[in-house]
C-alpha positions in Angstrom: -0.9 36.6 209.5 -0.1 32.7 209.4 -2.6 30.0 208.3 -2.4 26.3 209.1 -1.4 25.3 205.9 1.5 27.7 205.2 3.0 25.2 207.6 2.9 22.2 205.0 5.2 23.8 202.6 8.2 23.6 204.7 11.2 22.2 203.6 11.0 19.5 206.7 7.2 18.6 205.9 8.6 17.9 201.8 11.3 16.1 202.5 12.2 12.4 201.3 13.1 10.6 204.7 15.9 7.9 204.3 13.6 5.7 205.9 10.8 5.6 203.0 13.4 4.5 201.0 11.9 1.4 199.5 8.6 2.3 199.5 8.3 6.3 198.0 9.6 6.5 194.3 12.5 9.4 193.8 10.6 11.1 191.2 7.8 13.7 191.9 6.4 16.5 190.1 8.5 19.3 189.4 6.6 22.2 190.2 4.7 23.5 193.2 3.7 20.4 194.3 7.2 18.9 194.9 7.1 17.1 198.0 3.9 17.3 198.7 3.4 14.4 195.8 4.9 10.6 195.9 4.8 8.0 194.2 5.3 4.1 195.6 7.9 2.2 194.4 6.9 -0.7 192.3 7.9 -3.1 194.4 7.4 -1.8 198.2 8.5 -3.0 201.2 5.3 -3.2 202.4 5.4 -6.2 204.9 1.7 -7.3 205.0 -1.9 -6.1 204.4 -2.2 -3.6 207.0 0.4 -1.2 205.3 3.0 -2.1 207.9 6.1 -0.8 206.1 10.2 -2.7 206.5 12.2 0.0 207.4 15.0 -2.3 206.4 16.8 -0.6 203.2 19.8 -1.8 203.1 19.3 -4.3 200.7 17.5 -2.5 197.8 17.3 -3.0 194.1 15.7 -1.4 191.5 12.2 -2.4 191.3 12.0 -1.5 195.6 13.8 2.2 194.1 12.2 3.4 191.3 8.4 3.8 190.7 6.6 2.1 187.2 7.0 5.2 184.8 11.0 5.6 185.7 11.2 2.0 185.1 9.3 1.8 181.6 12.1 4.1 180.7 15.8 2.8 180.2 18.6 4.7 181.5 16.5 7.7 183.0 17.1 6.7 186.3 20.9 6.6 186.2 21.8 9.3 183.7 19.1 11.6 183.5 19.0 15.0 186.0 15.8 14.2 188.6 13.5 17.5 186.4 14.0 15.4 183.5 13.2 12.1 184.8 10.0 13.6 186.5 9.0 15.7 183.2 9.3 12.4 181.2 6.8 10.4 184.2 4.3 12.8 183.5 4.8 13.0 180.1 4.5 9.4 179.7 0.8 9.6 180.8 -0.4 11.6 177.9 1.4 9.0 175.5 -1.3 8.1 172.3 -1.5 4.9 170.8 -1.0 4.1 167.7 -1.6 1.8 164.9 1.9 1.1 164.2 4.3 0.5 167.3 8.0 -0.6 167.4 9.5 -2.0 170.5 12.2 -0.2 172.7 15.4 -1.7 171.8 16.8 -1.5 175.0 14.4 -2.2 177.8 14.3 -2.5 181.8 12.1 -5.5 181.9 9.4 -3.6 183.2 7.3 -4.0 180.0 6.9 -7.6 180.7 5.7 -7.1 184.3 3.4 -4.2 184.3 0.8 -6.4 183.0 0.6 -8.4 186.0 0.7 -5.2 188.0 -2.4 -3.9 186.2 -6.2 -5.2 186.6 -8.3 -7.2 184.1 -9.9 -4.1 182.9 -7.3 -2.4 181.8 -5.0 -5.1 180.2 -5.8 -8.7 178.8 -3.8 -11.5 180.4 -3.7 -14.7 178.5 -4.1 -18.4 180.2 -1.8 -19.6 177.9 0.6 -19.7 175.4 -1.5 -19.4 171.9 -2.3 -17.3 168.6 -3.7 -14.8 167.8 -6.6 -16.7 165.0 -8.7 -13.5 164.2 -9.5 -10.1 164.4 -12.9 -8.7 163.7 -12.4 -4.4 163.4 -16.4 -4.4 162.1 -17.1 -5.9 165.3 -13.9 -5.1 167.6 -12.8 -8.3 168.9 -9.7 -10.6 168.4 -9.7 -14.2 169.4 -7.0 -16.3 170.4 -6.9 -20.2 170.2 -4.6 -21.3 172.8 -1.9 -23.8 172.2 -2.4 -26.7 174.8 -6.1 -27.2 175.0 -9.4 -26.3 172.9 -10.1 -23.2 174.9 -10.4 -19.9 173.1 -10.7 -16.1 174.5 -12.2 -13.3 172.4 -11.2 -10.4 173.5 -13.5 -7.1 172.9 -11.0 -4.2 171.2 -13.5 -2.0 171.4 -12.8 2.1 173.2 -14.8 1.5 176.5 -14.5 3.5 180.0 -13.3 1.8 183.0 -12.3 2.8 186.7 -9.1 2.3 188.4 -11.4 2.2 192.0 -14.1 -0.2 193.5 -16.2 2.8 193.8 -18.2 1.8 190.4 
């Protein structure tokens, strides 16, 4: 007996179009879900707010290829096999931070952006250029004194829960 949704695991139903590329990522999970799973590219060709996609992709570079996490990490995407490159997305979500951090060596540039890709309650965004003029850890805030005016930000370091969705 055939169900509906034995249907959905074809090979046709998971299969990456030539037309999406541009807009769906190359990586995906590697496991049952294969296919079924995408990830937008950072930078898709999405022409306008109602999601009407530019089928165009002949002229495509990296950030319109790849998706955030195979950007974040140099040379995957060119000489890693595509299980490896998806392992190390996944991976990458379960990374824990630390007091002590160095920075990648060799980098995609990605670092710099993802910042502005992220919302103001995940990642602080400075006006400015400025310093940082004190941390608090009793109290869990930093402040930073901006270069070109009086203005100061104090920012609150402190663990608190917050929702990628407008739902609240």
């Amino acid at each position: 007996m055939e169900y509906k949704w034995d249907r959905a695991y074809t090979k046709t139903l998971r299969a990456y179009h030539e037309k999406m590329i541009g807009v769906i990522a190359l990586n995906h999970p590697d496991s049952d879900k294969a296919g079924i799973v995408k990830f937008l590219t950072t930078n898709p060709k999405i022409k306008n707010s109602l999601g009407m996609i530019d089928f165009d992709n002949k002229d495509v570079d990296a950030s319109e290829m790849f998706s955030p996490a195979e950007l974040l990490s140099s040379f995957t995407n060119l000489h890693s096999d595509p299980p490896r490159q998806s392992m190390q997305a996944i991976q990458s979500k379960h990374i824990i931070p630390t007091i002590v951090e160095n920075k990648p060596l060799v980098t995609t540039g990605m670092h710099k952006a993802i910042a502005s890709l992220i919302g103001n309650d995940f990642v602080f965004k400075a006006k400015e250029d400025g310093k940082v003029v004190d941390v608090n850890n009793e109290l869990g805030i930093m402040v930073v004194k901006y270069d070109n005016s009086k203005r100061y930000d104090v920012i609150n370091l402190n663990v608190h829960e917050a929702k990628n969705s407008g739902g609240g």
